[in-house]
N, C-alpha and C positions, 0 to 999 in steps of 0.2 A: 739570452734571457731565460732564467728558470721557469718552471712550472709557477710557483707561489705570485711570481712576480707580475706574468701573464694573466692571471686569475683577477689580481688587484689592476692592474692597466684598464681590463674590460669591463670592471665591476667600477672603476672611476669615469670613464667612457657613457656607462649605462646613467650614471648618479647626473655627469653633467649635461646629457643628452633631455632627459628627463625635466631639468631643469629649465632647458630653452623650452622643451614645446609644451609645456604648461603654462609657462608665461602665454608663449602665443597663444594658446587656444581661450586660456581664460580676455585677452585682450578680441580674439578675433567673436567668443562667445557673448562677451558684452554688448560690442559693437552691433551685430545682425539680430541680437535676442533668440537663436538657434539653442533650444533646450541640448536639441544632439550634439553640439560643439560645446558648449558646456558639462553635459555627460564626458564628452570628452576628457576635457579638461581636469574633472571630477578621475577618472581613470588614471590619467596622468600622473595627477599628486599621488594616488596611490603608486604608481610605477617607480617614484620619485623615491617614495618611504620603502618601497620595497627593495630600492639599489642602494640604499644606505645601508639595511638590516644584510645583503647579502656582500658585501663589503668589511662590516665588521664581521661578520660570520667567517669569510676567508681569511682575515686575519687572523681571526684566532684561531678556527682550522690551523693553520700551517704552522703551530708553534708544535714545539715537541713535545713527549709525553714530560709528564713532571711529577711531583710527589702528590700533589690532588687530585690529576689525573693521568693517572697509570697507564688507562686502554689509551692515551691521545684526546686531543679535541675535536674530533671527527663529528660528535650531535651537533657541535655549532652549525653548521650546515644544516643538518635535519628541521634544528631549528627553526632556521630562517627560511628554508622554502615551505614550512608547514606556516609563520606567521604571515608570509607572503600571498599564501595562497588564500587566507581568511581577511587579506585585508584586498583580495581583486574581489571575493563574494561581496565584502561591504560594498566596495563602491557600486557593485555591479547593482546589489538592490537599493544603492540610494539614486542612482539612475533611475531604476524601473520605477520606483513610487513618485519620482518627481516629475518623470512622464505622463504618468496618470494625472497626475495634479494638472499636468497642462493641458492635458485633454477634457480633462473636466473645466478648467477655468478657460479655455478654448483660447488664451494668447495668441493671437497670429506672430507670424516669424515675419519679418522684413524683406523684400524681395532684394534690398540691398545686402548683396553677401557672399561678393567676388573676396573679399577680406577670409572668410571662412572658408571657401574653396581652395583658394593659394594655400592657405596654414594647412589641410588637411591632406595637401598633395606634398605640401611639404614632410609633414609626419610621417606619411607613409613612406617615403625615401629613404626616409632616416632611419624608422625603426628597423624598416629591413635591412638595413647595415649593420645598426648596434644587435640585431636580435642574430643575425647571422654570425657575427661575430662571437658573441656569446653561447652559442649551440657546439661552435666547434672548439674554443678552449673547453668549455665542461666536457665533449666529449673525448678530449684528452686528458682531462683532470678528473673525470666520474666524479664533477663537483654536483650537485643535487642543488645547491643554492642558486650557482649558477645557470641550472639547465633552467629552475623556477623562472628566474628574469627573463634570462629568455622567452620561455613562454609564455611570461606577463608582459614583454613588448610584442611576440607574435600576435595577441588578441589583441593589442593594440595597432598593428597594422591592419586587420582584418575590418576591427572597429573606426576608423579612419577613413580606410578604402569604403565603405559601407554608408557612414556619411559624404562623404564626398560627392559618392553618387548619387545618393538622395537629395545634397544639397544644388544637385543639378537639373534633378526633375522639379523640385520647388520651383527652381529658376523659371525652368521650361513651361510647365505646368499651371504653375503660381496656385497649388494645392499645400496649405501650408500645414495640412494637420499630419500629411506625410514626417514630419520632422520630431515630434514626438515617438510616431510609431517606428520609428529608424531608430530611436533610443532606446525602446524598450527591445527591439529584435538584438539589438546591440548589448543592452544588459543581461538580455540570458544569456546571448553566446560569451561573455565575460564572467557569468552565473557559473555556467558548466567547466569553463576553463577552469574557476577558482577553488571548485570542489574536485577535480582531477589532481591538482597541485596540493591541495591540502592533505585529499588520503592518502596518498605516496608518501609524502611527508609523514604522515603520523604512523605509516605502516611501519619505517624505518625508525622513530622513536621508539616504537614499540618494539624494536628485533624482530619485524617478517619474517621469515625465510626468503633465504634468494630464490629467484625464479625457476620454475620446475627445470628451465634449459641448463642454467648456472650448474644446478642437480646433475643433471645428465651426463655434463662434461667432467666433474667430479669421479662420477663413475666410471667414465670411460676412461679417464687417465689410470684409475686403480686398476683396471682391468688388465693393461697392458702388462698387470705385473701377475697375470694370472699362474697361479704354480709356484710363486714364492711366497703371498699373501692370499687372506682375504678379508674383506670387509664385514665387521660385524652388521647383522641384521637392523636396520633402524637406528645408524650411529652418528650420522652425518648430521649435526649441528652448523647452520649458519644464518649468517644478518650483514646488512650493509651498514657502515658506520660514517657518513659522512661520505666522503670518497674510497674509501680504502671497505675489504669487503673482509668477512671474518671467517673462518673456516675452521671445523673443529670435526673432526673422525677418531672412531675405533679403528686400528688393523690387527686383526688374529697370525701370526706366526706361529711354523711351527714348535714344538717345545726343545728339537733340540738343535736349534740355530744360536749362532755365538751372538752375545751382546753386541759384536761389535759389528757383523752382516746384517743384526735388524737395525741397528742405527743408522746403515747405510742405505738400506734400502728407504728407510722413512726419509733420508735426505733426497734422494732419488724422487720419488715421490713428490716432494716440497717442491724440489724444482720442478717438476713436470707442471705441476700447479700453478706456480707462478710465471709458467708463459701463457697459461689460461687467461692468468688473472694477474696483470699489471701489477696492480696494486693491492695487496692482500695478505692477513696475517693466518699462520695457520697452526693450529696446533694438533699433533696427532699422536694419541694413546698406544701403546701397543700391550698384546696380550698373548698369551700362547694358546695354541689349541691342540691338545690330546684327543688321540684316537686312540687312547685305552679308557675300557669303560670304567678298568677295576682302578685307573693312576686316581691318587688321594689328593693329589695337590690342583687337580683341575675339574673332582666330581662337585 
């Protein structure tokens, strides 16, 4: 099975996963009147709509470059884990203010609510299957959409396990205003996850710079070639584009090296790069550098 194929297997996995326990949670939230299994539930549908946008996104990722688009479809991606990550912030503040509301209209929960414990130990199994699964194809696909889902079912395990055990001190307890306050601790931590997903997302819209490590490694590959090249000053251009990362440098050679040893050495170079970096397009300029002050063609 190819790379593209494994992307779509886990991202239809994610989509019909998403499906069952939204049912359940909205049936088991009904049932006990538990605002936090309804938050849940609320979570859920968003995880739902968030494994369809990263599905069509890997689709269209994986198609080839074309006459519309030249670089590839690598922002499909960026895409979707930046809408993905604005659509865990929604849900997470329509949690938080519907908590409030039930704190203020003071609803008691049902002590009947073995229904919503079985569903939320169920959830939690589950997600940590499909989320595990989905951590480690993107981390061989460097898909961004993918790692998103991922971490939009990790909060959801977290947020599950979190009710779960609230829904067991209620039991124990029988303090029921605990069950709103479970929702709202639940909707920040779903708050924070959604704004971590989001700006990565748009930093990568935006062509960020790869990471100062990404940088380093850069250099050090060039380095290797220390006495045959060098790096111009402030040359190094790059961004991540979906999965695939971008890479654009100056190299100074000197003026009187043949055409055809600097083309080799830049291919040199390209490969050395590309075991860095899997997946990665690179382009690199070359220039000559004179150590005559008086030469005309380099003052």
């Amino acid at each position: 099975m190819d790379m593209n194929q494994k992307k779509k297997l886990v991202a239809k996995l994610s989509i019909s996963s998403n499906v069952i326990l939204t049912i359940l949670k909205i049936i088991a939230g009904i049932v006990s009147g538990s605002m936090s299994i309804i938050s849940e539930a609320i979570h859920s549908l968003s995880d739902f709509f968030a494994s369809v946008i990263t599905l069509f996104s890997v689709v269209k990722s994986s198609q080839p470059a074309d006459a519309d688009h030249p670089y590839g479809h690598g922002k499909y991606e960026d895409m979707a884990g930046f809408i993905e990550g604005i659509l865990i912030v929604a849900a997470a503040v329509i949690i938080i203010l519907k908590s409030f509301e039930k704190i203020i209209l003071g609803h008691a929960v049902p002590h009947e609510n073995y229904l919503g414990i079985m569903v939320m130990a169920i959830a939690v199994v589950v997600n940590i299957i499909v989320s595990s699964l989905l951590f480690k194809v993107a981390k061989e696909s460097n898909s961004v959409s993918l790692y998103a889902d991922g971490e939009h079912l990790r909060t959801d395990v977290y947020s599950s396990l979190g009710i779960l055990l609230g829904l067991i001190l209620i039991k124990v307890t029988g303090h029921t205003i605990l069950d709103p306050i479970i929702a709202i601790i639940v909707g920040a931590f779903i708050f924070r996850a959604g704004y971590s997903i989001s700006k990565k997302s748009l930093w990568r819209l935006l062509d960020h710079a790869l990471p100062k490590e990404d940088i380093t490694k850069i250099k050090t590959v060039i380095n290797t070639f220390s006495g045959k090249m060098t790096l111009k000053p402030n040359s190094i251009k790059t961004r991540q584009v979906g999965p695939s990362k971008d890479i654009s440098l100056v190299l100074q050679f000197p003026k009187d090296i043949s055409l055809c040893e600097c083309h080799q050495l830049c291919d040199e170079v390209e490969k050395k790069l590309k075991t860095k970096f899997k997946n990665c397009t690179i382009i690199i300029h070359s220039e000559p550098i004179c150590y005559k002050k008086d030469c005309k063609n380099c003052r």
